[in-house]
N, C-alpha and C positions, 0 to 999 in steps of 0.2 A: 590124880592129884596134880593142882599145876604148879610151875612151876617157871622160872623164865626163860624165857627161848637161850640167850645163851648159855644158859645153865644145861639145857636140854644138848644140845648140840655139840657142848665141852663133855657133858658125861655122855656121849653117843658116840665117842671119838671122829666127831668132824673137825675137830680145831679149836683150841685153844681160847678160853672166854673171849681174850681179846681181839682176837683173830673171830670170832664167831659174832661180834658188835659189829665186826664193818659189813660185814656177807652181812648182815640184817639193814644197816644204812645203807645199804648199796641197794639194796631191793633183790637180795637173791633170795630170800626165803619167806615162804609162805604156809600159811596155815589155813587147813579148810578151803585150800584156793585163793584165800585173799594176799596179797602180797603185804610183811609187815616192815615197815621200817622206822618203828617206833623202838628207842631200847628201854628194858622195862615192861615188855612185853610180854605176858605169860597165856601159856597154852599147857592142855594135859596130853602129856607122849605116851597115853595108853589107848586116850580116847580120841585126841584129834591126828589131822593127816599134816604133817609139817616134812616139808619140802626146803630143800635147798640145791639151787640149780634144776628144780624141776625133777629133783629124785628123792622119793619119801625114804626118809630117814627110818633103822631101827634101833630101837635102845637096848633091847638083851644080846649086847654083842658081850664074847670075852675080850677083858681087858687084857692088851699085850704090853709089856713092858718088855725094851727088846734096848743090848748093848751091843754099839758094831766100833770097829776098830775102824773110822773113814780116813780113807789113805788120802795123800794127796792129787791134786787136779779131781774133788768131786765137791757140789755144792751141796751144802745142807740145809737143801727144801725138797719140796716134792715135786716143782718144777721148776725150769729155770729159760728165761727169753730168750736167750742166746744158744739154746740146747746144748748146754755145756752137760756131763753124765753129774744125776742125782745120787745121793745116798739110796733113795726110794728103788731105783736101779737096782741099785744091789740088792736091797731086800728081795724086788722081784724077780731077778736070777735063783735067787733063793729058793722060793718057793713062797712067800711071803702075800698074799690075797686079801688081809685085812687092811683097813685103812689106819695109817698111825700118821702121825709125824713129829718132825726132830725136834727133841727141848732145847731150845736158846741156838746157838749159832756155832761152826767151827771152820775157819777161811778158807775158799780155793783151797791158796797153798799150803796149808795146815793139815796137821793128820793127829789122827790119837783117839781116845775116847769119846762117844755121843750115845746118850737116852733117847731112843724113841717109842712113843707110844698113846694109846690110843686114850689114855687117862686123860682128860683134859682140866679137873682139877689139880692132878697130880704135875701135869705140866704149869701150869698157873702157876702155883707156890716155889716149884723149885727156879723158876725164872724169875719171881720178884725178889727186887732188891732188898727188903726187909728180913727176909729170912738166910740171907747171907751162905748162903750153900758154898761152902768151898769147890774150888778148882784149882789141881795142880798140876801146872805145866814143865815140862822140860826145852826151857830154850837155850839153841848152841847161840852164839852170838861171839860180832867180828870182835877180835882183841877181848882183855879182860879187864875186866871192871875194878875200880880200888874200893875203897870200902867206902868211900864219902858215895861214890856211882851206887851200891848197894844199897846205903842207910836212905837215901833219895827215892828210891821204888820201892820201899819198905815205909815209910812216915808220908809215902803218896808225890803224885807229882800231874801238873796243872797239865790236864788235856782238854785242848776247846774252852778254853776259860773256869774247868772247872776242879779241881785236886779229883786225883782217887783216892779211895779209902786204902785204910793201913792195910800191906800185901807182909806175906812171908818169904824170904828168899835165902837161898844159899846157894855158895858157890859150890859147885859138885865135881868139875874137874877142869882141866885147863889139858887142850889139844896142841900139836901142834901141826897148821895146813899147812898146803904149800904157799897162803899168800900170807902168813903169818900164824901167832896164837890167836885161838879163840877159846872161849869158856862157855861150858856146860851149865849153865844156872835153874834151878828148881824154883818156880815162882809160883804161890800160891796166891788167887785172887778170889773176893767173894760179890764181885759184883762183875756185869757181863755186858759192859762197854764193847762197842763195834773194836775189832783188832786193839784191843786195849792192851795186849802182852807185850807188841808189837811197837804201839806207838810211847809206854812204856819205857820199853829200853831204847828206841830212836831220843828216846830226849835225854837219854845219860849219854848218849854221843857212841851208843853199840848197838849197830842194829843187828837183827834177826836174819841166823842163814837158814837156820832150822827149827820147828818147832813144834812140838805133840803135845795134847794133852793124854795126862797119864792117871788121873786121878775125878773124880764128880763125888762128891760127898765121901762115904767111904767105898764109894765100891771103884775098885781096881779090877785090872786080868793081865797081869805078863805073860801069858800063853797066846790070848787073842791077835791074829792076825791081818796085817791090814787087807781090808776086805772082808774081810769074819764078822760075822753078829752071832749071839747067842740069845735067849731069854734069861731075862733074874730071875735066879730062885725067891722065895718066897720072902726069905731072911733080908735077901736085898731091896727086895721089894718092901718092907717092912721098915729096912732101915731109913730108906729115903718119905718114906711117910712121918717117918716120926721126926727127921731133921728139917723138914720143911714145914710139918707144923709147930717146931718150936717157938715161942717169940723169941727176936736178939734186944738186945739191950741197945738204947742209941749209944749210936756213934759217937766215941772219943776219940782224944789226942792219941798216936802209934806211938807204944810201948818201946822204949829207947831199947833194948833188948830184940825186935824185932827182925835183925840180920843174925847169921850166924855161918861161919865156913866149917862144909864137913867134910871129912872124907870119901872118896869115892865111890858110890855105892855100888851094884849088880844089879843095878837097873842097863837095858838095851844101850847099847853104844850108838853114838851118833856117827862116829868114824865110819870113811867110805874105805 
């Protein structure tokens, strides 16, 4: 049955629809020998030979859905120019042989939770913006924030000319270092702006010393260790299929109620 090459190629875990349009503009994939670089392009993955980089693809792989805790100083791709160490690394320390890679992005210097896997619908939905996947992060940040700084990254705030959408946040505890206080903030975002937590709190005048993501839809692990990947159970796997094919409602005004300070949870300590 055909079907369209990037459709083929996303459900074969070579990369992500999007990411599987350019490899076709670009002239890396070919069918039956021909090189195609029309998109919109369909071929049948039972019956024809479809190539990308000159290595014929197969589609009855198992789908891996894989949680890793990526610590900081590693990049989340599968390669990187400057050979700085990948996530991909790690997996294949592992023992890890299939081909997957990371949904959406998590910095350099960042560490905490990342999906990867060879689902490439499943990566589609949960990185576009429509379907609004929460992420929640834990940033330490310099000095602490008053509550006008809070309500500000909570009803959005203009990065590159353009507002973020309403975030969740709370204060979770207030440190104190040697070059002063800093605060602990739980910030929830559903849209996946380059270093958006980041640039975020640099505009309430507190930037970031530290910062994990601790949360991707609902699935958590406070036992995962950085460096640690696991597989999702089924259940996990399930849940994130059904949060990403939800529709969200468009976007309104953020909910004046949107900040709140809690008490300190037993969530990891940032303290060195």
């Amino acid at each position: 049955m055909q079907a369209r090459l990037q459709k083929i190629l996303s459900s074969a875990g070579i990369a992500s629809r999007r990411a599987a349009e350019t490899y076709i503009t670009e002239g890396r994939v070919s069918v039956n020998g021909e090189t195609v670089t029309a998109l919109g392009s369909k071929a049948d993955p039972d019956a024809d030979d479809i190539r990308v980089d000159g290595r014929r693809i197969r589609t009855a792989q198992r789908r891996l859905y894989i949680l890793m805790y990526k610590p900081r100083g590693y990049i989340t791709s599968r390669s990187d120019p400057q050979r700085r160490p990948t996530v991909i690394d790690l997996l294949t320390k592992g023992g890890v042989r299939e081909y997957v890679y990371p949904v959406g992005r998590l910095d350099y210097e960042s560490e905490g939770l990342i999906l990867l896997t060879s689902d490439g619908d499943l990566a589609a939905h949960l990185t576009h913006p429509s379907h609004g996947v929460p992420r929640e992060y834990e940033a330490r940040v310099r000095g602490v924030p008053d509550q006008h700084g809070l309500d500000r990254i909570a009803r959005g705030v203009v990065l590159d000319g353009r507002k973020t959408a309403p975030a969740e946040i709370a204060l979770k505890k207030v440190i104190e270092a040697e070059d002063g206080a800093q605060a602990v903030l739980s910030i929830v975002i559903r849209e996946g702006r380059n270093r958006q937590v980041r640039n975020m709190c640099d505009a309430i005048g507190h930037p970031v010393v530290r910062l994990r993501r601790v949360r991707i839809g609902s699935i958590t692990d406070d036992k995962i260790r950085p460096g640690e990947f696991r597989e999702l159970s089924d259940r996990e796997v399930a849940s994130l299929k059904k949060m990403a094919a939800v529709p969200k409602p468009a976007r309104t005004s953020a909910p004046k109620a949107a900040t709140r300070r809690a008490a300190p949870a037993k969530n990891k300590s940032f303290a060195r």
